[in-house]
Biopython code that builds the backbone (N, CA, C, O; Angstrom):
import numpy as np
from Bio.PDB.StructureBuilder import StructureBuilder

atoms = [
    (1, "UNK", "N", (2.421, 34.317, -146.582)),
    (1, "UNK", "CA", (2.269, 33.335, -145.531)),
    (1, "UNK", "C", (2.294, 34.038, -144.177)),
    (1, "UNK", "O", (2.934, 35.031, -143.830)),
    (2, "UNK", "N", (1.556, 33.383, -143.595)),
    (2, "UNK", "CA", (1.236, 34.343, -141.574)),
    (2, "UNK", "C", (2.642, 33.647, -141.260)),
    (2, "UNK", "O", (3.116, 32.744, -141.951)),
    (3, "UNK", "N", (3.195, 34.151, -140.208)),
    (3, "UNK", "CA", (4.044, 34.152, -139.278)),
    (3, "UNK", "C", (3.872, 33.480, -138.144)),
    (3, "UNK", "O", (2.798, 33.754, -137.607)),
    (4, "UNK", "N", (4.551, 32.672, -137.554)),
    (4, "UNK", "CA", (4.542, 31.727, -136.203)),
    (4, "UNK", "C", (5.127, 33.334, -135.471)),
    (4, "UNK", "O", (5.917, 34.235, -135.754)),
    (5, "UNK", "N", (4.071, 32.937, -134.288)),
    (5, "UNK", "CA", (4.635, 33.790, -133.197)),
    (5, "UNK", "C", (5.702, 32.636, -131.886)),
    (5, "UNK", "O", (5.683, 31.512, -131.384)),
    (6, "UNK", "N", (6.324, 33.627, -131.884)),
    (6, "UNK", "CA", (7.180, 32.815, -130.538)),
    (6, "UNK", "C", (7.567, 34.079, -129.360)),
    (6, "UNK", "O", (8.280, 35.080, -129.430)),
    (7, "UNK", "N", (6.770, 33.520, -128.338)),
    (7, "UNK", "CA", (6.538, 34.353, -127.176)),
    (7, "UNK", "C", (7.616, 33.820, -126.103)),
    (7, "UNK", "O", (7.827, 32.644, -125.807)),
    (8, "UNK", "N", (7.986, 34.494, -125.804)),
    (8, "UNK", "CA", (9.677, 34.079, -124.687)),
    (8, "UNK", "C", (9.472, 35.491, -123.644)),
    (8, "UNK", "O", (8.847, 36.530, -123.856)),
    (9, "UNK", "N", (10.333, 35.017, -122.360)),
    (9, "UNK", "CA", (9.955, 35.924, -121.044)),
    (9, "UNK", "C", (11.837, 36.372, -120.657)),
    (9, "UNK", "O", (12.236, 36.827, -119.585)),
    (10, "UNK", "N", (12.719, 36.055, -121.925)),
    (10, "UNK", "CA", (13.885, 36.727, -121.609)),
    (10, "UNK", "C", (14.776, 35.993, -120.775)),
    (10, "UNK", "O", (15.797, 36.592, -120.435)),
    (11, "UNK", "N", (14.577, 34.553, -120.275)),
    (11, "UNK", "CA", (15.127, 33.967, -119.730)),
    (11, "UNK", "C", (16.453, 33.281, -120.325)),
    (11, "UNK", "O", (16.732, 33.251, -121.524)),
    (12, "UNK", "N", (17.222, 32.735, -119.285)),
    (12, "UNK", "CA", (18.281, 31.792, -120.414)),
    (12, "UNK", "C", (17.671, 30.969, -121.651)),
    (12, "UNK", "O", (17.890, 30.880, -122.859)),
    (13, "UNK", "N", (16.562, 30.272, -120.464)),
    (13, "UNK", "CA", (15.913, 29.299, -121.780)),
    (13, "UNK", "C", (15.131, 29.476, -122.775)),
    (13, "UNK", "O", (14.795, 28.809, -123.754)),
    (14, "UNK", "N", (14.793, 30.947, -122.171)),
    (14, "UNK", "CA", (14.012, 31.346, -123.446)),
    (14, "UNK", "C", (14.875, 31.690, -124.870)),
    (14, "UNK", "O", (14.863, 31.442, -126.076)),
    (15, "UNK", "N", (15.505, 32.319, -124.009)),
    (15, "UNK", "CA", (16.845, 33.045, -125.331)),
    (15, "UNK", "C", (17.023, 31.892, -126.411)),
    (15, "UNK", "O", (16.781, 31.911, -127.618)),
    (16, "UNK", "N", (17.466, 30.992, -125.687)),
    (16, "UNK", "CA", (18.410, 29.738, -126.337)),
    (16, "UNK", "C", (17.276, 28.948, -127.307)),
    (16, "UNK", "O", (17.621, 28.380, -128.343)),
    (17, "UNK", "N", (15.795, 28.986, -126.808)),
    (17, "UNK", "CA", (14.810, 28.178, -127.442)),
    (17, "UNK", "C", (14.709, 29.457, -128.597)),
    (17, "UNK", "O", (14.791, 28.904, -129.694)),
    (18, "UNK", "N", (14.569, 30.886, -128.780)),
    (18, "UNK", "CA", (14.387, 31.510, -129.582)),
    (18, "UNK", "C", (15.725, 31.165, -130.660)),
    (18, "UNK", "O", (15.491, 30.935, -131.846)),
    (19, "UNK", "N", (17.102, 31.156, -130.129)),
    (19, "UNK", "CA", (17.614, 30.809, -131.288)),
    (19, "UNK", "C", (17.318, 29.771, -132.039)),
    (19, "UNK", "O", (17.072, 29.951, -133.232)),
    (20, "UNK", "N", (17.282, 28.247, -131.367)),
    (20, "UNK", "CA", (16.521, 27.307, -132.199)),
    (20, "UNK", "C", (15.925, 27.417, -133.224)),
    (20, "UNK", "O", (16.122, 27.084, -134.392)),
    (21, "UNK", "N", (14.869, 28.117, -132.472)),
    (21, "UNK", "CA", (13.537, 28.143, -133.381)),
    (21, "UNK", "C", (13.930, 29.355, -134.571)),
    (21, "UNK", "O", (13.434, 29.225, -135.691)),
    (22, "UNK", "N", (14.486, 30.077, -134.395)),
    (22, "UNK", "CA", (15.455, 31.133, -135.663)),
    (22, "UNK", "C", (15.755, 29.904, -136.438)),
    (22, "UNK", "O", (15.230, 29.529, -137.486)),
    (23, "UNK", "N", (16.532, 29.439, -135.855)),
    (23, "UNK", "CA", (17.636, 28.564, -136.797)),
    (23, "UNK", "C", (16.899, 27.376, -137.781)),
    (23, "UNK", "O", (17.183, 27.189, -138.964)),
    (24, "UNK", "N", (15.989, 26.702, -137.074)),
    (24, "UNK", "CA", (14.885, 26.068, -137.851)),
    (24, "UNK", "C", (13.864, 26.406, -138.926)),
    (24, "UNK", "O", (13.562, 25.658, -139.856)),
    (25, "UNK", "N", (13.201, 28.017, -138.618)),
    (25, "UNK", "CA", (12.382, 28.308, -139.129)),
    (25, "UNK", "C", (12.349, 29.444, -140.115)),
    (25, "UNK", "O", (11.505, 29.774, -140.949)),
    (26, "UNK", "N", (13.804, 30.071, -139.690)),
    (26, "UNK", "CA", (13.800, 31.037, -140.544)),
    (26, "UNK", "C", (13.813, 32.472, -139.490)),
    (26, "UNK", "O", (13.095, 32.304, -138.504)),
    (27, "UNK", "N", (14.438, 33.694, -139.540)),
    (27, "UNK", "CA", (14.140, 34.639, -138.746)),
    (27, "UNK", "C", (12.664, 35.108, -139.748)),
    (27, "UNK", "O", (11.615, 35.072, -139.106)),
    (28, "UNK", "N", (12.580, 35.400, -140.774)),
    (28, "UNK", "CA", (11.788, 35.902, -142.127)),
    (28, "UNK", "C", (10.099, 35.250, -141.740)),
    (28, "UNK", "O", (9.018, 35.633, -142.186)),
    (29, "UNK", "N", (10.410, 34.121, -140.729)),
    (29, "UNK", "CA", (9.540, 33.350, -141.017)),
    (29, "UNK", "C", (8.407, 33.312, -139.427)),
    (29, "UNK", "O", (7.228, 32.971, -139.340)),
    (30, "UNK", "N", (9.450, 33.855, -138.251)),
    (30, "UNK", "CA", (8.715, 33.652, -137.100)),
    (30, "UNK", "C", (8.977, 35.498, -136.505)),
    (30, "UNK", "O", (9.823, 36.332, -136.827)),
    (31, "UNK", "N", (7.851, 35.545, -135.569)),
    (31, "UNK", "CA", (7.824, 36.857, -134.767)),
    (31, "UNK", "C", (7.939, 36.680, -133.537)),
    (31, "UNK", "O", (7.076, 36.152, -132.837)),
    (32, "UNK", "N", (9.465, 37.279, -132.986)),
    (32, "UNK", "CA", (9.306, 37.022, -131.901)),
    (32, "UNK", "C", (9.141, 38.015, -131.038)),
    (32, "UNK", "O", (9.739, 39.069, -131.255)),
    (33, "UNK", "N", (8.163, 37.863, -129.701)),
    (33, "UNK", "CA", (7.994, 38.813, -129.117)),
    (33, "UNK", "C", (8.444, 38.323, -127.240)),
    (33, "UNK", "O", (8.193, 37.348, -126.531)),
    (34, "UNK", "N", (8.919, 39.132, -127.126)),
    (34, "UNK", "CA", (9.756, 39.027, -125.823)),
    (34, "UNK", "C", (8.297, 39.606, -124.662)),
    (34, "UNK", "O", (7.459, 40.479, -124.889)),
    (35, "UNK", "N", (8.390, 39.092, -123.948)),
    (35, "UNK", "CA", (6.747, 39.588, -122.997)),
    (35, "UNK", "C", (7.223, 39.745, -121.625)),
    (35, "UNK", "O", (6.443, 39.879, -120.682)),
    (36, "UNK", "N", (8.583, 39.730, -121.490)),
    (36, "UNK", "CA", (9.069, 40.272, -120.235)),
    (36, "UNK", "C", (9.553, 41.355, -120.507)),
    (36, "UNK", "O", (9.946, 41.973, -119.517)),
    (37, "UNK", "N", (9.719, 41.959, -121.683)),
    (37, "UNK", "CA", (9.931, 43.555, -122.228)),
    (37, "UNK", "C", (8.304, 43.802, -122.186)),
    (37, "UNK", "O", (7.740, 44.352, -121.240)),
    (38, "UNK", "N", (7.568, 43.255, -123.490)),
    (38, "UNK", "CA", (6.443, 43.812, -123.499)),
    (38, "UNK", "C", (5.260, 43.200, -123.257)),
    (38, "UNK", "O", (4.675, 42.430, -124.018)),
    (39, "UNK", "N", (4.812, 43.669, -121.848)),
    (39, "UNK", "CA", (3.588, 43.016, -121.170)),
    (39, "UNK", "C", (2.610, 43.341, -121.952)),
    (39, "UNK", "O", (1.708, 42.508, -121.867)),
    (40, "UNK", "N", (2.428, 44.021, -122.538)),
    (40, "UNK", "CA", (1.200, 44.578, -123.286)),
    (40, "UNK", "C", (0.730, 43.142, -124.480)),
    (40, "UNK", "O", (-0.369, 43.138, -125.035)),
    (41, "UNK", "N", (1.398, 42.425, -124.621)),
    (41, "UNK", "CA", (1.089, 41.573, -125.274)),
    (41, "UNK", "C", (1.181, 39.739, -124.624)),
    (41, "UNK", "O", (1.433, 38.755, -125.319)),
    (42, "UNK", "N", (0.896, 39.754, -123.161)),
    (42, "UNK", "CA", (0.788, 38.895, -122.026)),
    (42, "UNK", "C", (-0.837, 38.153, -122.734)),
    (42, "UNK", "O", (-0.915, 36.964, -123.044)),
    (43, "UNK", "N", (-1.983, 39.134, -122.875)),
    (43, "UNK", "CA", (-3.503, 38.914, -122.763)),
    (43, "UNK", "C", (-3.490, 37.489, -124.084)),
    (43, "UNK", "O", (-3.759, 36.294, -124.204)),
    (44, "UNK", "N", (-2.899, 38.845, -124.964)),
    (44, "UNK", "CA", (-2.628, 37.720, -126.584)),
    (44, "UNK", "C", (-2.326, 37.140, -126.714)),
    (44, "UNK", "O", (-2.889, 36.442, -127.557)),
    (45, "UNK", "N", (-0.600, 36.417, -125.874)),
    (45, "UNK", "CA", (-0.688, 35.395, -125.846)),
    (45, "UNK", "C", (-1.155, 34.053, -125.248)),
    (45, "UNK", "O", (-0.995, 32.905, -125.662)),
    (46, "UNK", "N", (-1.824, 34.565, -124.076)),
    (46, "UNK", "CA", (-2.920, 33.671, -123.511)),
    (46, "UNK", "C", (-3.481, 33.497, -123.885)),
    (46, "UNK", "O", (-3.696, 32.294, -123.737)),
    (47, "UNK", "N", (-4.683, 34.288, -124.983)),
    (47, "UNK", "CA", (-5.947, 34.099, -125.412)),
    (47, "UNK", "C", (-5.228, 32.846, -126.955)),
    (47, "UNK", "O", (-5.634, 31.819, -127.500)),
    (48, "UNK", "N", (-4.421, 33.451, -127.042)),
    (48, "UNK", "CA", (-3.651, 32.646, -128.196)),
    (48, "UNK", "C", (-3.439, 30.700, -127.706)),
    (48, "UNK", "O", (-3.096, 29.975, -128.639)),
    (49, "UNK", "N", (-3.666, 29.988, -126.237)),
    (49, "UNK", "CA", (-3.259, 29.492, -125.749)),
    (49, "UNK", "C", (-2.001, 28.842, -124.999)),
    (49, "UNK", "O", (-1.798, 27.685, -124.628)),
    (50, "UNK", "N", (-1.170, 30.099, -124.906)),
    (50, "UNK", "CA", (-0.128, 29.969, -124.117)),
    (50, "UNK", "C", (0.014, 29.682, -122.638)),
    (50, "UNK", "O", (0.150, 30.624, -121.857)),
    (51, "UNK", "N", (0.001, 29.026, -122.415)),
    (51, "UNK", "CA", (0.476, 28.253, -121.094)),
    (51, "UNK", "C", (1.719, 28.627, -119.965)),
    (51, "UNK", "O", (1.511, 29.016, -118.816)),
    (52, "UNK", "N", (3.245, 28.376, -120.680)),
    (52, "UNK", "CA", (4.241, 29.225, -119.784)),
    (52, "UNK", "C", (4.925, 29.063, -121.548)),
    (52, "UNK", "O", (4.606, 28.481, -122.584)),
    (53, "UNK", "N", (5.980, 29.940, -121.085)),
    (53, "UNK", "CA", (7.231, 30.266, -121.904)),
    (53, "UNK", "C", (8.465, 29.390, -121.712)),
    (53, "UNK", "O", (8.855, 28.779, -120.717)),
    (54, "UNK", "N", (9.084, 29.524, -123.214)),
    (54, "UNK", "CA", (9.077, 29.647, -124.534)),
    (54, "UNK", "C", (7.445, 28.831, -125.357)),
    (54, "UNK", "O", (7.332, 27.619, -125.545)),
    (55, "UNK", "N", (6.879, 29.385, -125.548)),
    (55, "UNK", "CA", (6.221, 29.189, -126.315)),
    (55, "UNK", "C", (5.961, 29.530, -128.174)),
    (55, "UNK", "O", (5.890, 30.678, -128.611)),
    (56, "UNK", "N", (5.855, 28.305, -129.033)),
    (56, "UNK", "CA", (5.507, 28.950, -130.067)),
    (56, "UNK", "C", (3.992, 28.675, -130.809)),
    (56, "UNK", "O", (3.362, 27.622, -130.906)),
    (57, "UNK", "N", (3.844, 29.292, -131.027)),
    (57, "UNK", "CA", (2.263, 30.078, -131.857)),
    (57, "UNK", "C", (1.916, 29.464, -133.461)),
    (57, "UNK", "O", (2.238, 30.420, -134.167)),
    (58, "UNK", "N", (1.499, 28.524, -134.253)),
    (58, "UNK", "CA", (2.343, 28.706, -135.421)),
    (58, "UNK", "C", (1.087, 29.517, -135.923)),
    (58, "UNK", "O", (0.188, 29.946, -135.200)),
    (59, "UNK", "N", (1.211, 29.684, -137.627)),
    (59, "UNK", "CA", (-0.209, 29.959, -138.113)),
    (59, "UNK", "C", (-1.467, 29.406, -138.160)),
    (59, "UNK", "O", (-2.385, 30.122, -138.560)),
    (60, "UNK", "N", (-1.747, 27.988, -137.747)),
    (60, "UNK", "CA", (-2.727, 27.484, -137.938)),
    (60, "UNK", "C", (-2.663, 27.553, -136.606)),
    (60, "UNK", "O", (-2.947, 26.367, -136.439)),
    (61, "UNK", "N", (-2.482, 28.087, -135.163)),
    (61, "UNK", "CA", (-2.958, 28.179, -134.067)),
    (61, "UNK", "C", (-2.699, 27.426, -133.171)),
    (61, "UNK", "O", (-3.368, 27.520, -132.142)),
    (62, "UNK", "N", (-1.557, 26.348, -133.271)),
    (62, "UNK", "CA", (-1.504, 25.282, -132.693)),
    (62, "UNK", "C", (-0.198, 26.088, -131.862)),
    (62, "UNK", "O", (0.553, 26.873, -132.441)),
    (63, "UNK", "N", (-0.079, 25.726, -130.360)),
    (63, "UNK", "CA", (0.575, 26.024, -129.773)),
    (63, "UNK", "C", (1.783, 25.276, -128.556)),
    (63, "UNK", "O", (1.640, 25.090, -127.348)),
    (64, "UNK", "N", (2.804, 25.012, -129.345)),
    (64, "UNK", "CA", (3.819, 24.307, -129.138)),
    (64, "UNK", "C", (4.748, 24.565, -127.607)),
    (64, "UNK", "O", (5.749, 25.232, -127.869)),
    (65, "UNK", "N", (4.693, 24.342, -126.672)),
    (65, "UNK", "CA", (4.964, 24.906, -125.589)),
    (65, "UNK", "C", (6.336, 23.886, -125.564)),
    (65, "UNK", "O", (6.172, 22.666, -125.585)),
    (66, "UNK", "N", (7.703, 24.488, -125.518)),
    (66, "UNK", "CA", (9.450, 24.563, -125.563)),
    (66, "UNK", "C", (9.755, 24.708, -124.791)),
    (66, "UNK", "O", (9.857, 25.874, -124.410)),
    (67, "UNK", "N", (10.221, 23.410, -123.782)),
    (67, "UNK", "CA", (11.256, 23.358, -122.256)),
    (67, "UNK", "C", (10.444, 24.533, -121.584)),
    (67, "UNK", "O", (10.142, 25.617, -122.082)),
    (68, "UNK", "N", (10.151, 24.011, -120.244)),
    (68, "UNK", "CA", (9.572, 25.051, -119.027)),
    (68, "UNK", "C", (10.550, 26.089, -119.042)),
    (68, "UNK", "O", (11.736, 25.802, -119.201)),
    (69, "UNK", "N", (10.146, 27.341, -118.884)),
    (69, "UNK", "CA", (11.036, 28.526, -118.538)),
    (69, "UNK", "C", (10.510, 29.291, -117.387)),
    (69, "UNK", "O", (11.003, 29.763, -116.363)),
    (70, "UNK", "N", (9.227, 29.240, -117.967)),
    (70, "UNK", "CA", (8.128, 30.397, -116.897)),
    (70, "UNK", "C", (6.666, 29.988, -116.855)),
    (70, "UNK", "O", (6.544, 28.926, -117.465)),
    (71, "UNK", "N", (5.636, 30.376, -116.422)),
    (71, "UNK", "CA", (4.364, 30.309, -116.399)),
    (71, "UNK", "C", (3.808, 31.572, -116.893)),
    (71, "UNK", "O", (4.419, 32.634, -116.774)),
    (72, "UNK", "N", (3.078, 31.508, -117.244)),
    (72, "UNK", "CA", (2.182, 32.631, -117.615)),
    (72, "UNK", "C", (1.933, 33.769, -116.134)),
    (72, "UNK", "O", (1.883, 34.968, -115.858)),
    (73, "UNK", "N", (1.821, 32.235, -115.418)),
    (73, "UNK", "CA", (1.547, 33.639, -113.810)),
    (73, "UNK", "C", (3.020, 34.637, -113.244)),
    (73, "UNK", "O", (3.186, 35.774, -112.803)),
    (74, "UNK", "N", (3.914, 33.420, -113.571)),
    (74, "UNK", "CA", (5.263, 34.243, -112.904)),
    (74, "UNK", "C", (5.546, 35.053, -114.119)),
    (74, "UNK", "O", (6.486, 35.812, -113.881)),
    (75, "UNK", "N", (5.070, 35.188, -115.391)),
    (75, "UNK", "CA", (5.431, 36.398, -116.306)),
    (75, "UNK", "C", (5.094, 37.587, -116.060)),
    (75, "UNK", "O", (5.713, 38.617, -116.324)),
    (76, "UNK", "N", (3.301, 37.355, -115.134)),
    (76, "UNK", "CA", (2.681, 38.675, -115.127)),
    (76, "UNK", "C", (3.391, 39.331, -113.619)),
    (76, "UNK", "O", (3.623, 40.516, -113.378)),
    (77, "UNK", "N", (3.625, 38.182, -112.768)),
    (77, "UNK", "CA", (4.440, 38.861, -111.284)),
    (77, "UNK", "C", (5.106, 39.821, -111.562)),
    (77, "UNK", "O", (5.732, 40.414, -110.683)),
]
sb = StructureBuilder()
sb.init_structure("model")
sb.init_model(0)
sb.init_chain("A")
sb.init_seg("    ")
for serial, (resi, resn, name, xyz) in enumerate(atoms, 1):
    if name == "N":
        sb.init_residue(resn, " ", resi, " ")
    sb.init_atom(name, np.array(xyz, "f"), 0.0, 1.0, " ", f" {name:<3s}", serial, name[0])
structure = sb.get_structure()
């Protein structure tokens, strides 16, 4: 089975929405990638349709956007 991505910018709220979503889904089950560590993966999750952060990704592409934290623009600032 593919993996839900969950893209977070390191914030309080991000943190706290990543545990959630651990706790719901399984760690086994989601990838999370922190994008205020690694910008290199900012493009992907845009093209992915990410909007602002916490965002999650699932496998069928649908993209669940979790309490405002950040924007996509203040990630890349």
């Amino acid at each position: 089975m593919k993996k839900s991505i969950f893209y977070h910018a390191g914030c309080p709220v991000c943190k706290s929405a990543e545990h959630d979503v651990i706790d719901l889904a399984g760690s086994d089950n989601v990838e999370i990638v922190n994008i205020g560590e690694n910008k290199s993966r900012i493009d992907e999750a845009e093209k992915s349709g990410v909007q602002s952060v916490p965002a999650l990704v699932t496998p069928n592409g649908n993209v669940l956007h979790i309490n405002f934290g950040a924007s996509m623009e203040d990630v890349k600032a």
